[in-house]
One Martini backbone bead per residue (centre of mass of N, CA, C, O) as a GRO file, in nm:
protein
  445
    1UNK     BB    1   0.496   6.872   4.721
    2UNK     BB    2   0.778   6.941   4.528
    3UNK     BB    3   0.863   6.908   4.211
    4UNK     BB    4   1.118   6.796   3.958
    5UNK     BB    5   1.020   6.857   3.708
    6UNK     BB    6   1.005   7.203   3.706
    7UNK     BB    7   1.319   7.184   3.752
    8UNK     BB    8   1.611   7.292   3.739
    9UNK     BB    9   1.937   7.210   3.563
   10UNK     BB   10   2.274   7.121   3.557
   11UNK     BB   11   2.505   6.902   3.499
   12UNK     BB   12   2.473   6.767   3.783
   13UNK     BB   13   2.150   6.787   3.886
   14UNK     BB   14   2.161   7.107   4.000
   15UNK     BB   15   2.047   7.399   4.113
   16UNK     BB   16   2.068   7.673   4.004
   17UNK     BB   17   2.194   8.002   4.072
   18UNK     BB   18   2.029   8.292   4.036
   19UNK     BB   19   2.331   8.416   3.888
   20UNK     BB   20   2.338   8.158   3.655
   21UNK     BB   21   2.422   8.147   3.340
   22UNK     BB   22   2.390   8.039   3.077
   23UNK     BB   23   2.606   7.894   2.830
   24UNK     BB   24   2.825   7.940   2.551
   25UNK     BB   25   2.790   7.829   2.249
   26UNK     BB   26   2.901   7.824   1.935
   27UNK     BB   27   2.885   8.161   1.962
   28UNK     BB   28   2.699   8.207   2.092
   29UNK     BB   29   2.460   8.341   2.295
   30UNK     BB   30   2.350   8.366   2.576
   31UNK     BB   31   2.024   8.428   2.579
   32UNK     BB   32   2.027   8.167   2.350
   33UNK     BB   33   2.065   7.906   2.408
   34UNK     BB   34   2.079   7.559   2.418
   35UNK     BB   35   1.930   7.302   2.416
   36UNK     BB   36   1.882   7.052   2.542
   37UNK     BB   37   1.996   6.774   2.639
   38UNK     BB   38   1.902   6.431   2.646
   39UNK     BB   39   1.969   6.336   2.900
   40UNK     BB   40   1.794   6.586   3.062
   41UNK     BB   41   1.516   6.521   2.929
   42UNK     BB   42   1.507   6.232   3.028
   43UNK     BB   43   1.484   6.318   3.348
   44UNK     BB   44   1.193   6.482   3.277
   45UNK     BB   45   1.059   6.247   3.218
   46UNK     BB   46   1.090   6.051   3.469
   47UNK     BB   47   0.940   6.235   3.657
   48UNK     BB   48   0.648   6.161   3.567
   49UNK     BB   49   0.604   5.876   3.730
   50UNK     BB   50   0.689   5.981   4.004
   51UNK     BB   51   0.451   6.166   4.016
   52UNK     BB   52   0.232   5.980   3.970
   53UNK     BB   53   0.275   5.789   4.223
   54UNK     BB   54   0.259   5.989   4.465
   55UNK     BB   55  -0.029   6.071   4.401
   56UNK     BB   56  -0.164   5.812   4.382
   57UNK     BB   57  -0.134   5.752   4.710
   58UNK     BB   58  -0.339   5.937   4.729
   59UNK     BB   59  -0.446   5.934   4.996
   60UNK     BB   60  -0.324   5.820   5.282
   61UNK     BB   61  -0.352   5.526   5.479
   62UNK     BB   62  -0.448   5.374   5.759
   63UNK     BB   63  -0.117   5.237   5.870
   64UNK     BB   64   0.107   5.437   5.682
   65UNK     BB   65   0.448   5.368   5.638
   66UNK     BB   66   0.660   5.694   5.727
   67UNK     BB   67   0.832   5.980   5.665
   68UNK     BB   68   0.856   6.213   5.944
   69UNK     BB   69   0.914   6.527   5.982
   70UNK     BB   70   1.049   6.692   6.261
   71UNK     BB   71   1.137   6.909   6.530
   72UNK     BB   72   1.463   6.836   6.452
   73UNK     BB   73   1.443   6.817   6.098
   74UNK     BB   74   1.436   6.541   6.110
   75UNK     BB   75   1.368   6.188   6.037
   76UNK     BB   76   1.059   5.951   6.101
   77UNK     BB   77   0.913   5.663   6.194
   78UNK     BB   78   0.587   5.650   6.111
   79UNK     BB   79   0.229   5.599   6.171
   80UNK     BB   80  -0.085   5.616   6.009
   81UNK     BB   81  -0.376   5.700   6.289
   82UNK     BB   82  -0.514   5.940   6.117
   83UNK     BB   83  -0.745   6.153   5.879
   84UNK     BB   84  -0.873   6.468   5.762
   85UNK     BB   85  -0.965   6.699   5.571
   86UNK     BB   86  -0.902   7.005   5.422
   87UNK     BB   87  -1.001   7.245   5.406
   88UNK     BB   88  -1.120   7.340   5.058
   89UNK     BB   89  -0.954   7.124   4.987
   90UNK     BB   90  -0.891   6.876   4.797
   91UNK     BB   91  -0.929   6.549   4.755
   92UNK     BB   92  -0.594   6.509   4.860
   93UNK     BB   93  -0.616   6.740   5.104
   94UNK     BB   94  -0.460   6.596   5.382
   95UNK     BB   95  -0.410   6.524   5.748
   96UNK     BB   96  -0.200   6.374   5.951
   97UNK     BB   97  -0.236   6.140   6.239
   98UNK     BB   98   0.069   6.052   6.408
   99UNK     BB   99   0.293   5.787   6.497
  100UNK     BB  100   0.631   5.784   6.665
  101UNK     BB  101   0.774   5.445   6.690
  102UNK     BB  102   1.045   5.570   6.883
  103UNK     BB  103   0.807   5.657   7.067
  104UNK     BB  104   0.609   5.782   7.214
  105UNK     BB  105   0.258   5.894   7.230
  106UNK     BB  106   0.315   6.179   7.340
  107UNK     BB  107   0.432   6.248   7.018
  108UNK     BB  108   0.192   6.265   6.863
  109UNK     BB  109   0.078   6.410   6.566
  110UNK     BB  110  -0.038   6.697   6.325
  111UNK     BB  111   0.029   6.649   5.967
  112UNK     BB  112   0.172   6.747   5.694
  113UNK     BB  113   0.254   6.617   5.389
  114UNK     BB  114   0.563   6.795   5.373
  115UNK     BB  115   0.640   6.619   5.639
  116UNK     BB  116   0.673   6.384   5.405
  117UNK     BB  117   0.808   6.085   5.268
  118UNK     BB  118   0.690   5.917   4.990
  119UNK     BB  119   0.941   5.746   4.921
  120UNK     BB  120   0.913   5.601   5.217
  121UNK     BB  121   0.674   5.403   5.159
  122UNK     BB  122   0.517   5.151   5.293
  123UNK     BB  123   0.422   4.843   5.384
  124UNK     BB  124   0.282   4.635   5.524
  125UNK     BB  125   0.324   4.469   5.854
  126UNK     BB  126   0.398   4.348   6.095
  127UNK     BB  127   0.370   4.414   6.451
  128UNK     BB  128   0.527   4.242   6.589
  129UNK     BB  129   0.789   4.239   6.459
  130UNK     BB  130   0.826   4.587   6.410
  131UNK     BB  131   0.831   4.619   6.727
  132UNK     BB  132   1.055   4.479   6.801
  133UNK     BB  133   1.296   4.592   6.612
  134UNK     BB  134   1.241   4.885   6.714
  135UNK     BB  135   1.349   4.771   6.993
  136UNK     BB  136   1.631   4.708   6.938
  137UNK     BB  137   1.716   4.968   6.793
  138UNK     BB  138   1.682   5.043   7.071
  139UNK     BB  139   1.797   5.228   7.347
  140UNK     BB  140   1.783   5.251   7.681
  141UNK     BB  141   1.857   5.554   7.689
  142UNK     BB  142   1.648   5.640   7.483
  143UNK     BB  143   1.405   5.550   7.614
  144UNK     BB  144   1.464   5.683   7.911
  145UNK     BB  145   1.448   5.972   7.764
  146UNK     BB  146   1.143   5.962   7.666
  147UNK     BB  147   1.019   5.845   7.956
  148UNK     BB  148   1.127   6.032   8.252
  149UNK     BB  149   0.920   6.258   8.277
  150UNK     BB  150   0.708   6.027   8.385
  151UNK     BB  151   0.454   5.919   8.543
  152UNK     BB  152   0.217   5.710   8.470
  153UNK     BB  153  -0.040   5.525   8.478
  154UNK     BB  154  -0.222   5.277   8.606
  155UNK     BB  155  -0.326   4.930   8.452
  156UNK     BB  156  -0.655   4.789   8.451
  157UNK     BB  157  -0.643   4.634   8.177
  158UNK     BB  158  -0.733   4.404   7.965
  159UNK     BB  159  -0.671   4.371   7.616
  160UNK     BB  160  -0.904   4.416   7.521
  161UNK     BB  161  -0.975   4.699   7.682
  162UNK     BB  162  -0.694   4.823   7.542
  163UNK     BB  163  -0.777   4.828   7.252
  164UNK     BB  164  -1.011   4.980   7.295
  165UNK     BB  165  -0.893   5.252   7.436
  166UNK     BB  166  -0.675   5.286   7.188
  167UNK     BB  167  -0.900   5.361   6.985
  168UNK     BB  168  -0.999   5.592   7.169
  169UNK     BB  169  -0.750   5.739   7.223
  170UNK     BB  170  -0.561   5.814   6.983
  171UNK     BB  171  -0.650   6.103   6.959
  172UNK     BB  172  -0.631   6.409   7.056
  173UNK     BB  173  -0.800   6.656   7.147
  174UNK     BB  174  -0.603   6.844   7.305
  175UNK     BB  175  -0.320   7.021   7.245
  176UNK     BB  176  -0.361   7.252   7.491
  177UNK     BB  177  -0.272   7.477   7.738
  178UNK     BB  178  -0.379   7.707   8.011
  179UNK     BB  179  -0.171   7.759   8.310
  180UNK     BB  180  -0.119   8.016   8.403
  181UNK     BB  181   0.181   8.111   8.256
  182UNK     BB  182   0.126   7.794   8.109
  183UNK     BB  183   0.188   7.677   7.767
  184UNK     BB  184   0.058   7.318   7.738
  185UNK     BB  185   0.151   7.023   7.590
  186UNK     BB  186  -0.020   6.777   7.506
  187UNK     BB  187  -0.026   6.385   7.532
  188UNK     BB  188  -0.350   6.300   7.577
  189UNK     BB  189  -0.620   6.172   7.589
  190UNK     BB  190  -0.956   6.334   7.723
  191UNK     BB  191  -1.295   6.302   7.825
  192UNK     BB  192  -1.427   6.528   7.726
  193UNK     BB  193  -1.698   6.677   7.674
  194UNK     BB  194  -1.844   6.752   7.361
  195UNK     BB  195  -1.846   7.033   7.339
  196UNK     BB  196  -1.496   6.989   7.308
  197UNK     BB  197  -1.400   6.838   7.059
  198UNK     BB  198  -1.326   7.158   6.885
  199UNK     BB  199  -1.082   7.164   7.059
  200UNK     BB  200  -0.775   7.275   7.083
  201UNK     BB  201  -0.802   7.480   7.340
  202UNK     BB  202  -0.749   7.537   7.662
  203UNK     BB  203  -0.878   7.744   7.971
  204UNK     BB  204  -0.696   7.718   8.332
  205UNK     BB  205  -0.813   7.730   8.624
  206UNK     BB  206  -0.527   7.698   8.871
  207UNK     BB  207  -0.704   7.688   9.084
  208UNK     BB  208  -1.042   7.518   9.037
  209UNK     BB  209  -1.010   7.405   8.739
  210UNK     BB  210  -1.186   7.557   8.528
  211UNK     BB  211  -1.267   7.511   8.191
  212UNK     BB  212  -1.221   7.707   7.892
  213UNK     BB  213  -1.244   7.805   7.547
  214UNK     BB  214  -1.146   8.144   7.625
  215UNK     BB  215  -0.971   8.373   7.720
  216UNK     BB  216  -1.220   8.556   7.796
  217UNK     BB  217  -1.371   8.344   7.982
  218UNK     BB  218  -1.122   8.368   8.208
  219UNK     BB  219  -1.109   8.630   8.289
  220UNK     BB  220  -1.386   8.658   8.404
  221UNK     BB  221  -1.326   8.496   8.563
  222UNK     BB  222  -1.055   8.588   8.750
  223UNK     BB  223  -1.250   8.802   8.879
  224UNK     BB  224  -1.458   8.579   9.039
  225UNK     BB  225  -1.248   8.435   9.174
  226UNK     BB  226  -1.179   8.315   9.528
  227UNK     BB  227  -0.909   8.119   9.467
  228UNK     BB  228  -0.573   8.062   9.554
  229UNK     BB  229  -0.650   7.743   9.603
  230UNK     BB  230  -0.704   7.441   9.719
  231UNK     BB  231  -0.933   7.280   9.820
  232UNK     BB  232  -0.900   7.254  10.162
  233UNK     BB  233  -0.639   7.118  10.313
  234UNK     BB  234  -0.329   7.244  10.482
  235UNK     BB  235  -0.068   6.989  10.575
  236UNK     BB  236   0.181   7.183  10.414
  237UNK     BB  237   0.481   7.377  10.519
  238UNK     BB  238   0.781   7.478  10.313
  239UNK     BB  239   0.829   7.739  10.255
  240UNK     BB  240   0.710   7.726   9.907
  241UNK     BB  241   0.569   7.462  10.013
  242UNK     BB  242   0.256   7.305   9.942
  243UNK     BB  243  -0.009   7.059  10.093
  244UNK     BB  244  -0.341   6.974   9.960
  245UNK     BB  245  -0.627   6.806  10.084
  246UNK     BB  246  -0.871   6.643   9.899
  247UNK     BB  247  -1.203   6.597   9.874
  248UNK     BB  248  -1.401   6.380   9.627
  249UNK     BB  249  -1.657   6.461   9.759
  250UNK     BB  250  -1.633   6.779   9.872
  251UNK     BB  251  -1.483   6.793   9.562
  252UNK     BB  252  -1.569   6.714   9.287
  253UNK     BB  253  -1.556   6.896   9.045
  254UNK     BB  254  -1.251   6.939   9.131
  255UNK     BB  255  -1.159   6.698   9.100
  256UNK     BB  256  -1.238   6.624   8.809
  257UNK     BB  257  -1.118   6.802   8.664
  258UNK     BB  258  -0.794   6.697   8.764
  259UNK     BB  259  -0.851   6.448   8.591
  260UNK     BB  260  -0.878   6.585   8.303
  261UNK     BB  261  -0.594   6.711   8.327
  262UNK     BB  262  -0.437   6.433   8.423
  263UNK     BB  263  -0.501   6.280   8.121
  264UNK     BB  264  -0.308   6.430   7.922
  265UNK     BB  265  -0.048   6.255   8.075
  266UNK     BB  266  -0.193   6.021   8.114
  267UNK     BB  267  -0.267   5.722   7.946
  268UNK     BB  268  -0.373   5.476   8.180
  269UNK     BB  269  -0.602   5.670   8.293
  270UNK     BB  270  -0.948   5.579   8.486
  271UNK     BB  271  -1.018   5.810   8.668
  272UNK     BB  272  -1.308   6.074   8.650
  273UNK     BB  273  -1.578   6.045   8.827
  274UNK     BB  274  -1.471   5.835   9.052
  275UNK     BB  275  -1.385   6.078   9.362
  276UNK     BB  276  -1.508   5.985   9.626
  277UNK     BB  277  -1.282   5.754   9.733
  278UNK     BB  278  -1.051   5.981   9.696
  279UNK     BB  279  -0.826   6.176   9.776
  280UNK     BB  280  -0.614   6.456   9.731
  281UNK     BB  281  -0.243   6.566   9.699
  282UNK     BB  282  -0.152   6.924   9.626
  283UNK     BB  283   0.080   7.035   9.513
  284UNK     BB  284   0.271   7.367   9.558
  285UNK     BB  285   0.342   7.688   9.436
  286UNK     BB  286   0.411   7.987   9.701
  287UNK     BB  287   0.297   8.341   9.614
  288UNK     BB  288   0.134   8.637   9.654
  289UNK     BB  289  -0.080   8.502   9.415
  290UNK     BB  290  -0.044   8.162   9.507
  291UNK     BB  291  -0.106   7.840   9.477
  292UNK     BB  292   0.061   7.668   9.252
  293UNK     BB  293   0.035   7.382   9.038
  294UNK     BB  294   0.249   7.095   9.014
  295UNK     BB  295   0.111   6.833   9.154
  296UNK     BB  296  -0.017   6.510   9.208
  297UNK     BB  297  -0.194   6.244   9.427
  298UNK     BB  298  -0.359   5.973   9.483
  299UNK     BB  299  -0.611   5.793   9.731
  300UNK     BB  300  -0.754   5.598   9.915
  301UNK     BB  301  -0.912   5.576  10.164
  302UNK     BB  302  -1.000   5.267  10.137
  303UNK     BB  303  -0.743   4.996  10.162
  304UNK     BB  304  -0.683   4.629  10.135
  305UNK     BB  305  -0.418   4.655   9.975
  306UNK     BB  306  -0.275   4.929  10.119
  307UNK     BB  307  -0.284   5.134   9.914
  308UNK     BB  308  -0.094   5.476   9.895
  309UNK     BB  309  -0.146   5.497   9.597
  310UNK     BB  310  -0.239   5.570   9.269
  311UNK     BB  311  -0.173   5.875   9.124
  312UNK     BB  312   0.083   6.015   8.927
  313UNK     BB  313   0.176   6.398   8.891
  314UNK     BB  314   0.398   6.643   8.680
  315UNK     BB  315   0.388   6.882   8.569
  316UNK     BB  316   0.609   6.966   8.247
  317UNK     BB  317   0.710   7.272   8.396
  318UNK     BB  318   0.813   7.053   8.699
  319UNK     BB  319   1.023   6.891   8.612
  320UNK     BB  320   1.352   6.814   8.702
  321UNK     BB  321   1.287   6.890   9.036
  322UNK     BB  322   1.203   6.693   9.261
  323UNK     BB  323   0.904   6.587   9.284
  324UNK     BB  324   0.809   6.311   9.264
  325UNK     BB  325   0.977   6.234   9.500
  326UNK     BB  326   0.838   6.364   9.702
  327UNK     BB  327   0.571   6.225   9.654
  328UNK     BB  328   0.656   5.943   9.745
  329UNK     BB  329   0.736   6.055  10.018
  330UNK     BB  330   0.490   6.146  10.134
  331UNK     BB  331   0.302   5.869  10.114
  332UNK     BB  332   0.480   5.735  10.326
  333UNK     BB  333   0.439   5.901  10.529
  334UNK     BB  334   0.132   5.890  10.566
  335UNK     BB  335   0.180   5.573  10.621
  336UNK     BB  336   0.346   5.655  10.935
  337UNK     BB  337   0.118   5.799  11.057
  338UNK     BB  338  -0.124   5.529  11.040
  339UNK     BB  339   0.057   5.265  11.084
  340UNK     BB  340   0.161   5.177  10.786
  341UNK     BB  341   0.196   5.044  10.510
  342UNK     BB  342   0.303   5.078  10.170
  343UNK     BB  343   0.186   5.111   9.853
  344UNK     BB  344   0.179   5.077   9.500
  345UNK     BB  345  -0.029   5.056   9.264
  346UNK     BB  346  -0.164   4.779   9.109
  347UNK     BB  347   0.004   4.786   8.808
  348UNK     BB  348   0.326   4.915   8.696
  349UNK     BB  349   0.438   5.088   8.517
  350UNK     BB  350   0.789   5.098   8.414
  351UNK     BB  351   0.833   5.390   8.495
  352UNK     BB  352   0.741   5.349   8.811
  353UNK     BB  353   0.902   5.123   8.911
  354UNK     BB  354   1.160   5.289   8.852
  355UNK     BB  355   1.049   5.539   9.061
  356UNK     BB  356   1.064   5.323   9.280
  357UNK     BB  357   1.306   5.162   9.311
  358UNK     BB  358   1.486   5.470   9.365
  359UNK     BB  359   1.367   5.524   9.646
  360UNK     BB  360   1.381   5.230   9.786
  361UNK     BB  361   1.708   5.214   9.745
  362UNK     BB  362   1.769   5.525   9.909
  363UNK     BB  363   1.638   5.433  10.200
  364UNK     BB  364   1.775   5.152  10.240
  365UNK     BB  365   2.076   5.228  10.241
  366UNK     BB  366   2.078   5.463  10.435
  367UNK     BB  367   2.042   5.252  10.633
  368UNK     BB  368   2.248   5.043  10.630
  369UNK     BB  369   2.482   5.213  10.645
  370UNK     BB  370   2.437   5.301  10.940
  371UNK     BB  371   2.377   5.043  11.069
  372UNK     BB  372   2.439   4.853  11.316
  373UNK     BB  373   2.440   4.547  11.239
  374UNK     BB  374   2.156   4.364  11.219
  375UNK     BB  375   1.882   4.329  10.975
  376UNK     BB  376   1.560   4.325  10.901
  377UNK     BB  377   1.250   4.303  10.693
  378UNK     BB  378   1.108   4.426  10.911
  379UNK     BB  379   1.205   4.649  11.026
  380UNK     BB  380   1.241   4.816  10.731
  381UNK     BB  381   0.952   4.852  10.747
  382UNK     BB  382   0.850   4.990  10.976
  383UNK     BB  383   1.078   5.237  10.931
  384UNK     BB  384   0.954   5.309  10.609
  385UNK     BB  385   0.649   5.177  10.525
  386UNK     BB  386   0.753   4.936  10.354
  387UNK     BB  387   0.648   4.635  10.189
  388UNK     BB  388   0.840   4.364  10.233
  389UNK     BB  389   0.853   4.314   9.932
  390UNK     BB  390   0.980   4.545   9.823
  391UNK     BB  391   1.234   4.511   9.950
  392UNK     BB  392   1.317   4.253   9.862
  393UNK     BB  393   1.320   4.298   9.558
  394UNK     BB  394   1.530   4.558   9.579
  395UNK     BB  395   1.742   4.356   9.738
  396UNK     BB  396   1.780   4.147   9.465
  397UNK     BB  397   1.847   4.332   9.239
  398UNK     BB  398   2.123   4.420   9.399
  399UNK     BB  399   2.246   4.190   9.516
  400UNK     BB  400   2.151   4.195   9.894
  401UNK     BB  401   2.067   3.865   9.894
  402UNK     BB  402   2.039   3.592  10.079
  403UNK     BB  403   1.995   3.226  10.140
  404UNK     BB  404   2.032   3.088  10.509
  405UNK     BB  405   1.918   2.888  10.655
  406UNK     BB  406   1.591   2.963  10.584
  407UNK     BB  407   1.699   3.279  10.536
  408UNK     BB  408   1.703   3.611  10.491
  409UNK     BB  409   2.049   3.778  10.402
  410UNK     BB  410   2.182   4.097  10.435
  411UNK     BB  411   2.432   4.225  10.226
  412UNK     BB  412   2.627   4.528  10.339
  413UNK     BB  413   2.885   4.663  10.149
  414UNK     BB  414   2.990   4.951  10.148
  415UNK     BB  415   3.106   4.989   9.843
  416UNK     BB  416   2.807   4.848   9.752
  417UNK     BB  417   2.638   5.106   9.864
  418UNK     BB  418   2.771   5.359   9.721
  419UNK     BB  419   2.718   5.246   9.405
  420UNK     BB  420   2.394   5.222   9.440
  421UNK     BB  421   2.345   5.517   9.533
  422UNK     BB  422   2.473   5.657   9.251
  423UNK     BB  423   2.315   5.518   9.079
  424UNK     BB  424   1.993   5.606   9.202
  425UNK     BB  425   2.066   5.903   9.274
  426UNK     BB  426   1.902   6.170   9.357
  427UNK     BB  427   1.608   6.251   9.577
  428UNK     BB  428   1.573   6.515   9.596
  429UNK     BB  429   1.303   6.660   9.789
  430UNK     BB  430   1.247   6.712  10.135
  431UNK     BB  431   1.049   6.586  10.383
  432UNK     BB  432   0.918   6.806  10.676
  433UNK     BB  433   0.775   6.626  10.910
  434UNK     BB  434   0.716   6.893  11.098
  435UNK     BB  435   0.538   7.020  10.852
  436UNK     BB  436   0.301   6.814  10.938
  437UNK     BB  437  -0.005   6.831  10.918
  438UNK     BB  438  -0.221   6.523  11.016
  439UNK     BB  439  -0.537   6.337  10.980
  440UNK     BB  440  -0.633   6.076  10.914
  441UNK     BB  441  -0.915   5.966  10.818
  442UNK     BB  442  -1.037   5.759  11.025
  443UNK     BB  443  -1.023   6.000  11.224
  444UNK     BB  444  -1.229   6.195  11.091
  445UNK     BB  445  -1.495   6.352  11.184
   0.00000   0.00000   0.00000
């Protein structure tokens, strides 16, 4: 940072413009100015123990709070997650890698000393304190703003498990990536080979999803690779949409890579080699170069606990275009197909809940609104394959379920079903079930 010691200034304490000259006084040339005043030089002498201070601070320790200019121009309140020696640079000369405190994770990153704010840095606090306070400062809508743009990974982590994973994945270790014609800043951690380590950038085949370090090795393969989409079964085509099953069994590799891949964006998502159990279902859009992923689902071949989704994950490229809620609707669909209710791996992160209520809710009301006459929660059950808890649940946060005389009474009020699903929002991109071709895995032979 700059310092303030070596500035000139005017009479007011701003620097003067290009084009202004001293002053002359007492009939003196102007090319002579006068010593500075007392004031003046007293200002000059006080910046120098404000710089010995802030030199003092460096480098900054991991954990020290500070204000960080972001790409909006603007600071904001940063943590410093990790810390690191700058080539050749001095023995004070670190790059911090911060975490904005008001933000997600997935806009971690690392930054020069310059767009720190050594003014504002603070004292250790009370960590749940902190956290408390900055959540009460942010607003719902805030909050929303910056995390609606994916559903996280289902977390099956316990308090212990979840320390070492934050610690252990604390930093990017890729920053960005290029597939197809899209080169995409990565949001976390994802545990590629150590070869890949010191890659700051990979190069991914949108096709086979094989990725390398260089444009130039990318360029090699896709003269060489013959895959045009996902291997597998096409089991959907409507428009230019199309969706791919894959055993993660019959193609490892490509599963493997696609958890890599998807590990990039998803925080406390665990699956990444043990791909044998469960399907992938990728969507793409489709045009005379090929079938490009959108993004998928997985899904256990065999789930005892009814579970018809694991992961999901839309492309960052493709996102606030309805392909999530397409993804849901399709997982649902394949639900129906089995003759099965279905529900998403829990816990649900919140923001998956969310993208799940409001599926549900859409859904829901829309069966309510045409119905004439009682309907059961086994009824709404049966005909949308979603299972009897689910629907309890979103019909009581919307408060459209009453208990009466031992049994639950759904009330369904035409005025009060479309202010809820105006609030619900639009359904996104419709699943054409005539173009679903699909035989359920326990039946393939």
């Amino acid at each position: 940072m700059g310092s303030s010691a070596n500035t000139e200034t005017n009479g007011n304490g701003a620097p003067p413009s290009s084009n202004q000259k001293p002053p002359a006084t007492n009939g003196g040339d102007a090319s002579h100015p006068p010593p500075p005043s007392p004031a003046l030089d007293q200002g000059i002498i006080e910046s120098d123990p404000s710089k010995k201070r802030k030199m003092g601070m460096l480098p900054l320790e991991v954990g020290t709070r500070v204000m960080c200019r972001w790409r909006d121009g603007k600071h904001h309140p940063v943590k410093v997650i990790e810390r690191r020696r700058i080539h050749n640079g001095g023995p004070n000369d670190y790059e911090y890698y911060v975490h904005y405190t008001e933000f997600n994770r997935r806009l971690d990153e690392w930054t020069q000393l310059d767009q720190l704010d050594l003014d504002s840095v603070e004292c250790a606090v009370d960590e749940k304190v902190e956290d408390k306070v900055t959540s009460l400062k942010m607003t719902r809508h805030q909050k929303r703003k910056i995390d609606e743009t994916h559903v996280e990974g289902h977390e099956e982590l316990d308090a212990a498990s979840l320390r070492e994973h934050e610690e252990f994945t604390k930093v990017k270790n890729i920053s960005t990536i290029e597939l197809g014609k899209y080169e995409i800043e990565t949001w976390y951690f994802s545990p590629f080979p150590p070869e890949y380590n010191e890659c700051v950038k990979l190069f991914f085949c949108e096709f086979c999803l094989n990725f390398m370090k260089r444009k130039e090795q990318l360029q090699r393969h896709m003269r060489k690779c013959d895959l045009k989409h996902p291997p597998g079964d096409e089991i959907y085509r409507s428009g230019t949409l199309s969706m791919f099953e894959v055993d993660g069994k019959k193609n490892k590799v490509y599963a493997q890579n696609l958890c890599y891949l998807a590990k990039l964006f998803l925080d406390h998502k665990t699956l990444y080699y043990d791909v044998d159990l469960f399907l992938f279902y990728v969507l793409c859009e489709c045009d005379d170069r090929g079938c490009h992923m959108v993004g998928y689902f997985s899904k256990e071949k065999h789930s005892e606990e009814a579970y018809n989704l694991a992961c999901i994950l839309t492309l960052p490229p493709y996102q606030r275009k309805g392909y999530g809620k397409f993804l849901i609707a399709f997982s649902y669909e394949l639900s129906k197909k089995e003759g099965k209710v279905g529900t998403p791996e829990r816990p649900l992160s919140d923001l998956g809940l969310l993208s799940y209520r409001g599926y549900w809710t859409r859904v829901l009301l829309d069966i309510l609104k045409k119905h004439k006459g009682n309907i059961s929660i086994k009824e709404l059950s049966d005909m949308t394959a979603i299972k009897a808890e689910d629907i309890l649940s979103t019909l009581q946060s919307l408060e459209l379920i009453q208990y009466r005389k031992g049994q639950h009474v759904i009330c369904a009020d035409p005025k009060v079903l479309d202010r809820h699903l105006k609030a619900a929002g639009r359904g996104g991109l419709d699943v054409d079930v005539s173009k679903l071709i699909w035989t359920p895995y326990r039946d393939q032979s």
